[in-house]
The first five atom37 places (N, CA, C, CB, O) and aatype in JSON, in Angstrom:
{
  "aatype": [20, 20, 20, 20, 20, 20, 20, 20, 20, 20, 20, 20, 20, 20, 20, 20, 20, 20, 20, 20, 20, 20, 20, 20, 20, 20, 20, 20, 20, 20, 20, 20, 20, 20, 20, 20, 20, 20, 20, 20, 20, 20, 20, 20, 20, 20, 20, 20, 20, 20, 20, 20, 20, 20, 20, 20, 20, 20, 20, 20, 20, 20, 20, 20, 20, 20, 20, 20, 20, 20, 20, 20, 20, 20, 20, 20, 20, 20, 20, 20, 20, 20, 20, 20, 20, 20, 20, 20, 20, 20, 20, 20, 20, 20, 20, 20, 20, 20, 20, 20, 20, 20, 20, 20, 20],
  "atom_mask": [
    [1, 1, 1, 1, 1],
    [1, 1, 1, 1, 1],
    [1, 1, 1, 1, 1],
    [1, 1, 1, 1, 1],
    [1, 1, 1, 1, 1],
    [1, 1, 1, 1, 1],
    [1, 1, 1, 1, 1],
    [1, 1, 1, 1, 1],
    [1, 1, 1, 1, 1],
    [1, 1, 1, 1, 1],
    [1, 1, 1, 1, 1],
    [1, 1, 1, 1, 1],
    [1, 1, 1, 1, 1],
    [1, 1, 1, 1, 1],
    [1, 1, 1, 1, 1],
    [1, 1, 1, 1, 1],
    [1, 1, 1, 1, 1],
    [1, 1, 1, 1, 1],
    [1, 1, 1, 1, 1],
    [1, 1, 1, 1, 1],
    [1, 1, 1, 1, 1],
    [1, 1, 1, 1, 1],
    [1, 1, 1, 1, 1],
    [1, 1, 1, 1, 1],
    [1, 1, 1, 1, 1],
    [1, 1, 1, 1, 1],
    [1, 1, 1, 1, 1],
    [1, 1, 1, 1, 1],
    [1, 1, 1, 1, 1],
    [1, 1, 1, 1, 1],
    [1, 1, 1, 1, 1],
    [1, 1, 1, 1, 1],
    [1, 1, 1, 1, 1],
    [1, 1, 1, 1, 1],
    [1, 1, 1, 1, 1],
    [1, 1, 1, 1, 1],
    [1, 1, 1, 1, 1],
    [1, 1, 1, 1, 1],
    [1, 1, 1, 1, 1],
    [1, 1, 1, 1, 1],
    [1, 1, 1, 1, 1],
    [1, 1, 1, 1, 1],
    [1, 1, 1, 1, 1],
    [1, 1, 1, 1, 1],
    [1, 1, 1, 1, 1],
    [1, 1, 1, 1, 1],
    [1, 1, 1, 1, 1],
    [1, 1, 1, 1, 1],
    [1, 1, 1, 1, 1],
    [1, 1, 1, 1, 1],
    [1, 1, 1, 1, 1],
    [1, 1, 1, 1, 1],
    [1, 1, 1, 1, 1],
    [1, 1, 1, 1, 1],
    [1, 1, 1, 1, 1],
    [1, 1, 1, 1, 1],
    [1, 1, 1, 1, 1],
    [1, 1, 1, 1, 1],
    [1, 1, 1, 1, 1],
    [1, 1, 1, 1, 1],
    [1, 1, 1, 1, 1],
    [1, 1, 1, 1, 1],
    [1, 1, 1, 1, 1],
    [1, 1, 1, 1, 1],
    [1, 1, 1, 1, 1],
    [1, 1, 1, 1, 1],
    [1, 1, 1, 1, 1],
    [1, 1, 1, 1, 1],
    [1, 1, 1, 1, 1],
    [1, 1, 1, 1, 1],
    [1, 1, 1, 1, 1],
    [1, 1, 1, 1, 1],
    [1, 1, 1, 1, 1],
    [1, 1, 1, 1, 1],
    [1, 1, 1, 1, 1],
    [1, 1, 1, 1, 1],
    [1, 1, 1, 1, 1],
    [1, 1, 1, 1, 1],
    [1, 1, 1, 1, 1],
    [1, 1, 1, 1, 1],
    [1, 1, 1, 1, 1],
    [1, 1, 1, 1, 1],
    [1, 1, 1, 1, 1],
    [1, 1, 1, 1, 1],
    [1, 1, 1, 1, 1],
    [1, 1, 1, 1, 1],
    [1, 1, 1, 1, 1],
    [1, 1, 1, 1, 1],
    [1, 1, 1, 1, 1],
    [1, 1, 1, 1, 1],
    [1, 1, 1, 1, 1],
    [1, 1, 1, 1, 1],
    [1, 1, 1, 1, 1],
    [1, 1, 1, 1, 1],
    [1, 1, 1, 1, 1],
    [1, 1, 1, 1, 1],
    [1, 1, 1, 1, 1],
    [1, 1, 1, 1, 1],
    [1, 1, 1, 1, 1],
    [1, 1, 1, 1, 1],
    [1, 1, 1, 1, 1],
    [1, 1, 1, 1, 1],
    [1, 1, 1, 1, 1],
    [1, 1, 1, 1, 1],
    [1, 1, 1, 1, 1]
  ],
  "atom_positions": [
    [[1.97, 10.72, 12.27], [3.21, 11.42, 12.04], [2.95, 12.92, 12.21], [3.8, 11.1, 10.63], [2.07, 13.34, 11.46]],
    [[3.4, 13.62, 12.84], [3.59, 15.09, 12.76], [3.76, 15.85, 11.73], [4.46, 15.41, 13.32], [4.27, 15.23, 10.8]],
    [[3.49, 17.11, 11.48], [3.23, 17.68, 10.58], [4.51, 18.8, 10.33], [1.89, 18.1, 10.8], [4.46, 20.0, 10.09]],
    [[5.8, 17.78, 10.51], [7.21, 18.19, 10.41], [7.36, 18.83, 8.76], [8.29, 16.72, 10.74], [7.88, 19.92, 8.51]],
    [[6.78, 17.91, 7.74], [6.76, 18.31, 6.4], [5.29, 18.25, 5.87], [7.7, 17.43, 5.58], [4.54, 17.39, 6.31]],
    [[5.01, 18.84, 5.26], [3.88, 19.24, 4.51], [4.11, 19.51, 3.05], [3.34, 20.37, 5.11], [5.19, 19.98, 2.69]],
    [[2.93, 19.2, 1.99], [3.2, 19.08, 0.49], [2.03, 19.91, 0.12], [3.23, 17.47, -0.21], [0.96, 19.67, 0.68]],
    [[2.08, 20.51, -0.43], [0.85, 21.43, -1.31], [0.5, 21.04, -2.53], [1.19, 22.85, -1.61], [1.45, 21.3, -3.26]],
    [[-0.58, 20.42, -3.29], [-0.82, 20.79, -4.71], [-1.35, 21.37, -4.92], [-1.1, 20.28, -5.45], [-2.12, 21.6, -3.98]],
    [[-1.6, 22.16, -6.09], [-2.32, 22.91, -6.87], [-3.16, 22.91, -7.6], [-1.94, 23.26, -7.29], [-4.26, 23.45, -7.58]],
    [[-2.41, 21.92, -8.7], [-3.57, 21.66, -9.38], [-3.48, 19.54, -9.78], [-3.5, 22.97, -10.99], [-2.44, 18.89, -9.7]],
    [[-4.81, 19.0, -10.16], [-4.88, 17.78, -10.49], [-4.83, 17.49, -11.98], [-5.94, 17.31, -9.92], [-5.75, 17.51, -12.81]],
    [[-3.48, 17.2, -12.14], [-2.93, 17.5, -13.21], [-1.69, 16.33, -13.43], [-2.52, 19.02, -13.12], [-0.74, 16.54, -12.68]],
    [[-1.57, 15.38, -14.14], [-0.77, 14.33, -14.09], [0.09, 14.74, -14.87], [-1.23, 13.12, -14.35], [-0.39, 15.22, -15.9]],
    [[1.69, 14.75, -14.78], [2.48, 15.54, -16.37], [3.38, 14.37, -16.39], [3.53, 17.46, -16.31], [3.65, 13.74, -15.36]],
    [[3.95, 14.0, -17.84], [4.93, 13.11, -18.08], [5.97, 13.27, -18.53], [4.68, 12.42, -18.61], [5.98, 14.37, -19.07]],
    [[7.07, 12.68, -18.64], [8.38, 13.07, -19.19], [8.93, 11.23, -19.58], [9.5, 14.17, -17.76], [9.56, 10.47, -18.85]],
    [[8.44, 10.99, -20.87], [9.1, 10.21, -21.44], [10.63, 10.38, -22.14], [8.28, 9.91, -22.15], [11.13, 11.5, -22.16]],
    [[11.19, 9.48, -22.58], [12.57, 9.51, -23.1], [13.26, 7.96, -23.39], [13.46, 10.36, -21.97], [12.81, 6.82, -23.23]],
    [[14.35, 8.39, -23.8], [15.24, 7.3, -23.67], [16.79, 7.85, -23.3], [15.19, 6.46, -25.06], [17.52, 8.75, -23.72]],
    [[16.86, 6.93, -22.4], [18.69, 7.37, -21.48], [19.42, 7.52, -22.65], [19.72, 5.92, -20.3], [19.27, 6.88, -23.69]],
    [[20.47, 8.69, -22.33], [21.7, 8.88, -23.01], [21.83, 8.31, -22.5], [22.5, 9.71, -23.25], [21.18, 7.37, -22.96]],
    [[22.45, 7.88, -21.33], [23.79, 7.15, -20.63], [23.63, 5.46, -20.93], [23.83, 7.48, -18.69], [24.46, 4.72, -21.47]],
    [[22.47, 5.15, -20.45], [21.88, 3.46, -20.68], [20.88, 3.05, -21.95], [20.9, 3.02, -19.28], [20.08, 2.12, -21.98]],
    [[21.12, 3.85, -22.8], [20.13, 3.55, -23.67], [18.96, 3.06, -23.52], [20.48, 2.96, -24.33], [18.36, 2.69, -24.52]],
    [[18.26, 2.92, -22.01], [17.08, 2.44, -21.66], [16.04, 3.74, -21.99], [17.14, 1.9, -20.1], [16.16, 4.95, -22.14]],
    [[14.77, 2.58, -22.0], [13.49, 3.7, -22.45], [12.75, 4.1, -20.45], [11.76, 2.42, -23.97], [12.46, 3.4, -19.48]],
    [[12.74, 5.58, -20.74], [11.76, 5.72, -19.43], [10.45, 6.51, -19.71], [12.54, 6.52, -18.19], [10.32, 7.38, -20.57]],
    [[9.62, 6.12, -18.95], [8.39, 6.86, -18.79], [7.95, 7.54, -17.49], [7.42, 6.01, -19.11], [7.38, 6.87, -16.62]],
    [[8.15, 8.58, -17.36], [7.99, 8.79, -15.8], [6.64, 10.28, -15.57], [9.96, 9.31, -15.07], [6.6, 11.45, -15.98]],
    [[5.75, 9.49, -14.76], [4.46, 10.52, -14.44], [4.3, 10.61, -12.98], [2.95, 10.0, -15.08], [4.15, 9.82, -12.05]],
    [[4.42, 12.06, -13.18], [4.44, 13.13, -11.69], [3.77, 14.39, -11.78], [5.97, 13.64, -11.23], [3.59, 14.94, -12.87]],
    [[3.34, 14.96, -10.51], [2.7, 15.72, -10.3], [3.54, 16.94, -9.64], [1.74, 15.14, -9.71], [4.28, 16.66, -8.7]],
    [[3.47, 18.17, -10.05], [4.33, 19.33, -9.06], [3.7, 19.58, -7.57], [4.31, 20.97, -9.87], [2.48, 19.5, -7.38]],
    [[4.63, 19.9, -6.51], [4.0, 20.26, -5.29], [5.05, 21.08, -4.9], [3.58, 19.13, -4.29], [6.2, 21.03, -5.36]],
    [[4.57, 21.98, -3.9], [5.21, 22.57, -3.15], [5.79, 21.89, -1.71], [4.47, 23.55, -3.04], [4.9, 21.91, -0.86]],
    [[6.67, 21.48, -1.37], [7.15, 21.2, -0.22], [7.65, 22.08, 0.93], [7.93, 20.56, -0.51], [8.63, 22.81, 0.78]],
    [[6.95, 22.0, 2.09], [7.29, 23.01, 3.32], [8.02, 22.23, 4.15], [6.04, 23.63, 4.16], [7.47, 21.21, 4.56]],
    [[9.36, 22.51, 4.58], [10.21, 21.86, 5.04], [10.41, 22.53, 6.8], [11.44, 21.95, 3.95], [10.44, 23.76, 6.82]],
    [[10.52, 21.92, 7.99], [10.69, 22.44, 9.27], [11.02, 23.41, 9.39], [11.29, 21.97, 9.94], [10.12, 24.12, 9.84]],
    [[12.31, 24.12, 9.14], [12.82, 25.1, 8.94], [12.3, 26.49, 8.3], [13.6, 24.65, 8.46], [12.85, 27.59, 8.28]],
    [[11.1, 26.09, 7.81], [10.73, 27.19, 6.57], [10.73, 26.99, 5.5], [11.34, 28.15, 6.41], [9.82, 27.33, 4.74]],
    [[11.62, 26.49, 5.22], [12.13, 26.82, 3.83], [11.14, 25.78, 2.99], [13.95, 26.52, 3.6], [10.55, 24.81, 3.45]],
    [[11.13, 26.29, 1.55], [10.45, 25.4, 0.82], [11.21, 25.35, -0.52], [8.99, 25.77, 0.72], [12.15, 26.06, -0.88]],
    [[10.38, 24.0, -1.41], [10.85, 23.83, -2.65], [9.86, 23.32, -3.77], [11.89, 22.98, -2.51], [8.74, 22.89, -3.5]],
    [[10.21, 23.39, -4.64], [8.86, 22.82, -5.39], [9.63, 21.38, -5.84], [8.17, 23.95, -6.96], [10.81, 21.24, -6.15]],
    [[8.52, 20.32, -5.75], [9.33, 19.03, -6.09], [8.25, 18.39, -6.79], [9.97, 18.11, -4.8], [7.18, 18.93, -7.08]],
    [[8.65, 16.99, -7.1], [7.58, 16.18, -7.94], [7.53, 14.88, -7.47], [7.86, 16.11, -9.47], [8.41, 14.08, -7.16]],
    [[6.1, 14.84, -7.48], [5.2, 13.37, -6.35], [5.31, 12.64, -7.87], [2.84, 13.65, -5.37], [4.91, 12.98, -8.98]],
    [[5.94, 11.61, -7.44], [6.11, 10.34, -8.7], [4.97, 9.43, -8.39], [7.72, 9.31, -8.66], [4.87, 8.94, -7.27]],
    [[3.94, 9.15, -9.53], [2.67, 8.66, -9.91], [3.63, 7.05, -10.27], [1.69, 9.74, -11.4], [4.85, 6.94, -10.38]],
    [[2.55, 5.94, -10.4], [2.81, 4.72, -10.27], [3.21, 4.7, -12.08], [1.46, 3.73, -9.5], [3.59, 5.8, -12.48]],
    [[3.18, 3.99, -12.75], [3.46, 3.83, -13.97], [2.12, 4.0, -14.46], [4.18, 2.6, -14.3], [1.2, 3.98, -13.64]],
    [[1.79, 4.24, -16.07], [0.57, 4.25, -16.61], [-0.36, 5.47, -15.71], [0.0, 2.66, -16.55], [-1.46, 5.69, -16.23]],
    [[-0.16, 6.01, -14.86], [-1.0, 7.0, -14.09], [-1.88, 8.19, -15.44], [0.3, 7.97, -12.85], [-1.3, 8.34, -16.51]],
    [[-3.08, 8.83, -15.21], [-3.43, 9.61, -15.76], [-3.66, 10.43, -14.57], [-4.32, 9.28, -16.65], [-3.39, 10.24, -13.39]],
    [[-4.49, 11.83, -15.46], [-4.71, 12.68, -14.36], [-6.24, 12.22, -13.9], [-4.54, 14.32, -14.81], [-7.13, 13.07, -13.85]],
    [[-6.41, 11.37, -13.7], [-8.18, 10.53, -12.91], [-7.3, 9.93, -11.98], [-9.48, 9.03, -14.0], [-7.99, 9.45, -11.08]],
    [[-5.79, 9.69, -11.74], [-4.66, 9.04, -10.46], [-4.31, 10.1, -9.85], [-3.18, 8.24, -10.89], [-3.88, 9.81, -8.73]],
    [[-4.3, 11.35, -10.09], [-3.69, 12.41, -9.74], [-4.54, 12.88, -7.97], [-3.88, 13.57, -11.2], [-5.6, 12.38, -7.61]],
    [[-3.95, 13.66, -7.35], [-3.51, 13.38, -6.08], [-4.62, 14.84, -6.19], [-1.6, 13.22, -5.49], [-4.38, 15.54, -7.18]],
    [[-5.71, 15.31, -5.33], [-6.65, 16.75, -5.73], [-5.87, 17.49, -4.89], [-8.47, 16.89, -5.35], [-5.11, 17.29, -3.94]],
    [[-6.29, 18.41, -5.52], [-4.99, 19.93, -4.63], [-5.81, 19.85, -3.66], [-4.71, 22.01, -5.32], [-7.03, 19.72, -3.63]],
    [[-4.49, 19.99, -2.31], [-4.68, 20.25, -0.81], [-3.4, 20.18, -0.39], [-5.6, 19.27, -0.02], [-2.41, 20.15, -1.11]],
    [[-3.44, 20.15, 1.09], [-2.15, 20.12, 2.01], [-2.13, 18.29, 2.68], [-2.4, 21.58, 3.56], [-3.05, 17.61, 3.13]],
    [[-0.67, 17.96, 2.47], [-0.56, 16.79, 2.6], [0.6, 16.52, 3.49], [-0.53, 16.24, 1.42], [1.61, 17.21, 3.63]],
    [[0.3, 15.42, 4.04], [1.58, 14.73, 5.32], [2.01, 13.66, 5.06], [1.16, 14.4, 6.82], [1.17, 12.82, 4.72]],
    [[3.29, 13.3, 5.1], [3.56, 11.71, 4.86], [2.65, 10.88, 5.5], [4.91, 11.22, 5.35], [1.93, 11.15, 6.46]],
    [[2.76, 9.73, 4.79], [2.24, 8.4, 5.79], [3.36, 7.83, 6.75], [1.76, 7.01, 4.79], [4.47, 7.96, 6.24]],
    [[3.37, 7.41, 7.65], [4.22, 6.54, 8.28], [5.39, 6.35, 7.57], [3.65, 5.37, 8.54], [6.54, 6.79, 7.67]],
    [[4.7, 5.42, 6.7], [5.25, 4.45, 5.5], [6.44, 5.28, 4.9], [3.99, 4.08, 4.2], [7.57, 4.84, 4.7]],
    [[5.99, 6.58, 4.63], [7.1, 7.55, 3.83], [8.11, 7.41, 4.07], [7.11, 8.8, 3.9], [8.91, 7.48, 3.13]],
    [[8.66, 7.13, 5.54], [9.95, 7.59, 6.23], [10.77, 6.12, 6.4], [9.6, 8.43, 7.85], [10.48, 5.16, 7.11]],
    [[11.74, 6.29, 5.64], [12.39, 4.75, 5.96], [14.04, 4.68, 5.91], [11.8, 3.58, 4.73], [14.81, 5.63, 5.79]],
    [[14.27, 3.6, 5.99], [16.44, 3.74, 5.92], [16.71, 2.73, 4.88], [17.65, 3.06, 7.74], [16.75, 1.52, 5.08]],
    [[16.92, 3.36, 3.68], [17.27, 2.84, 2.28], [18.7, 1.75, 2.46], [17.64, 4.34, 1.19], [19.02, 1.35, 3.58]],
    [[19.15, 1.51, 1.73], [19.89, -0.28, 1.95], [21.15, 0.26, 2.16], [19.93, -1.66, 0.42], [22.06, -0.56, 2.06]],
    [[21.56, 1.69, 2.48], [23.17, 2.0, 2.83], [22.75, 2.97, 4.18], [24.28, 3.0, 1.32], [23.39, 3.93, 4.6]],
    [[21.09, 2.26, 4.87], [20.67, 2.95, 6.14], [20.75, 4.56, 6.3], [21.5, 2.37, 7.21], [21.12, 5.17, 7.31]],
    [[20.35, 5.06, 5.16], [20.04, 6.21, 5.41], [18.81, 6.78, 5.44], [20.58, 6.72, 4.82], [18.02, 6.37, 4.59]],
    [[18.57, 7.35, 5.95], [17.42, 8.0, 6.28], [16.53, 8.68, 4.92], [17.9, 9.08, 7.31], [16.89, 9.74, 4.41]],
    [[15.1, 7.74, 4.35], [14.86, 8.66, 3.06], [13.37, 9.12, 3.6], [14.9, 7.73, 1.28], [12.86, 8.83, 4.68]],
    [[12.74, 10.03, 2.41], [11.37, 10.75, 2.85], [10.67, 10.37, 1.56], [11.41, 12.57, 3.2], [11.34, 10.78, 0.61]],
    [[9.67, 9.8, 1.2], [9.42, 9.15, -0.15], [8.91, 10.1, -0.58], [8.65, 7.92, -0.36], [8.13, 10.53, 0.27]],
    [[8.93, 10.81, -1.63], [7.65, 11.49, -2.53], [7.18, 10.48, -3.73], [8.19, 13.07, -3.32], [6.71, 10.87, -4.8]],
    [[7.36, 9.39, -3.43], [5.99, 8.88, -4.29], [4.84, 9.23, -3.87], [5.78, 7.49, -4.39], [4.69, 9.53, -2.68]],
    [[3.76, 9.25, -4.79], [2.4, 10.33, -4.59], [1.5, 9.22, -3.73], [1.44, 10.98, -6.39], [0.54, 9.67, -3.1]],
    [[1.78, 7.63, -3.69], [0.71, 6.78, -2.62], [1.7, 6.93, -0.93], [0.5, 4.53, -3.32], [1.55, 6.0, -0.14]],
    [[2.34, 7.73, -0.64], [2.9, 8.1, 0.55], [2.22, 8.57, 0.78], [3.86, 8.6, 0.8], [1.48, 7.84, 1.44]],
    [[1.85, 9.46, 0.7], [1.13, 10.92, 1.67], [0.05, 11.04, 1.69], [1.35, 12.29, 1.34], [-0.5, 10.26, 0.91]],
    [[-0.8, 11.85, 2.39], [-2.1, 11.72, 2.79], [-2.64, 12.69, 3.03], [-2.31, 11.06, 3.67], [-1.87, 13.56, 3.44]],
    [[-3.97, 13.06, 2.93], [-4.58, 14.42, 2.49], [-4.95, 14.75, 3.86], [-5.9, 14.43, 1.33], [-5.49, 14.0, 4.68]],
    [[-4.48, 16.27, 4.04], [-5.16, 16.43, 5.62], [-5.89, 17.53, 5.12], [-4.1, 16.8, 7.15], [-6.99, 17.22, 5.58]],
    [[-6.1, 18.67, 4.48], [-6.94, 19.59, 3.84], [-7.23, 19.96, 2.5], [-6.68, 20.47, 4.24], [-6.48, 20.59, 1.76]],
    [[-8.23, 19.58, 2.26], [-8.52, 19.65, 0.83], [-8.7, 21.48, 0.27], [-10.09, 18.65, 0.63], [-9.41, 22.27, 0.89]],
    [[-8.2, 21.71, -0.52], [-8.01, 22.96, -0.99], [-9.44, 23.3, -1.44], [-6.89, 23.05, -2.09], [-10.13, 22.49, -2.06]],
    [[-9.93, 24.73, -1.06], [-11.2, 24.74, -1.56], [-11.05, 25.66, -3.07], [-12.28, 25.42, -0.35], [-10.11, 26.37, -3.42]],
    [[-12.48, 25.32, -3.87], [-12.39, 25.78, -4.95], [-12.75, 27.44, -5.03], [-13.17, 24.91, -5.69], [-13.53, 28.29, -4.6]],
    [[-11.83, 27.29, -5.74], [-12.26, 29.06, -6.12], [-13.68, 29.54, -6.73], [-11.22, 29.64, -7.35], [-14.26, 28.88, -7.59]],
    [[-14.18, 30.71, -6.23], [-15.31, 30.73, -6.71], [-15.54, 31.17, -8.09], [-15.94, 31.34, -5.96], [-14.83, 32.04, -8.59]],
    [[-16.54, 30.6, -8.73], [-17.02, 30.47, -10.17], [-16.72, 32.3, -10.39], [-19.01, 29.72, -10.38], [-16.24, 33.19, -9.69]],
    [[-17.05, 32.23, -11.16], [-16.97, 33.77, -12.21], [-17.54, 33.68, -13.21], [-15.67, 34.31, -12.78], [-17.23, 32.91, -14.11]],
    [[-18.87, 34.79, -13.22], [-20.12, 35.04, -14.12], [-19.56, 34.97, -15.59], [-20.89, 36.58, -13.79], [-18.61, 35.7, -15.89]],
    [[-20.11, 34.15, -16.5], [-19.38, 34.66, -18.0], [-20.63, 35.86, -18.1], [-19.32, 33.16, -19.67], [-21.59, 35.96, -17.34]],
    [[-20.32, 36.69, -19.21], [-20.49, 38.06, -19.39], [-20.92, 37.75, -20.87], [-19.13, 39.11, -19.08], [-21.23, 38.67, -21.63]]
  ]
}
């Protein structure tokens, strides 16, 4: 796939947002990671790569620059065109290098 969209992380860092619905009184648990998204155009956004259920940050995705898989791109059941950010879509094309250490004093 071309490198039409691109995802950045930062850091490997799993965050959660449990609850329970106002609207459905159902319980959710939902774990995601922040990224930056670079969109064709330029433009960007910051969005969140949704981790499988139970995910920790040892599931978490290591900061780099990322491309969908194939797989990402599909036509949801009213055939529209979707772009998945679940975090097992995409695929690492540069791993971010680490910053260098700093002497403690």
């Amino acid at each position: 796939m071309s490198q039409l969209l691109t995802l950045e992380i930062f850091n490997a860092e799993v965050e959660r947002n449990a609850g329970t619905s106002a609207k459905t009184g159902n319980a959710y648990d939902i774990r995601f990671q922040r990224a930056k998204l670079e969109m064709p155009n330029g433009e960007t956004r910051i969005v969140e790569m949704q981790h499988e259920d139970n995910a920790t940050d040892k599931d978490a995705l290591p900061p780099g620059r990322y491309e969908p898989k194939r797989s990402a791109v599909y036509l949801d059941s009213k055939k529209k065109l979707v772009i998945s950010l679940r975090a097992r879509s995409w695929q690492l094309v540069e791993a971010s290098k680490a910053a260098p250490a700093v002497a403690k004093q």
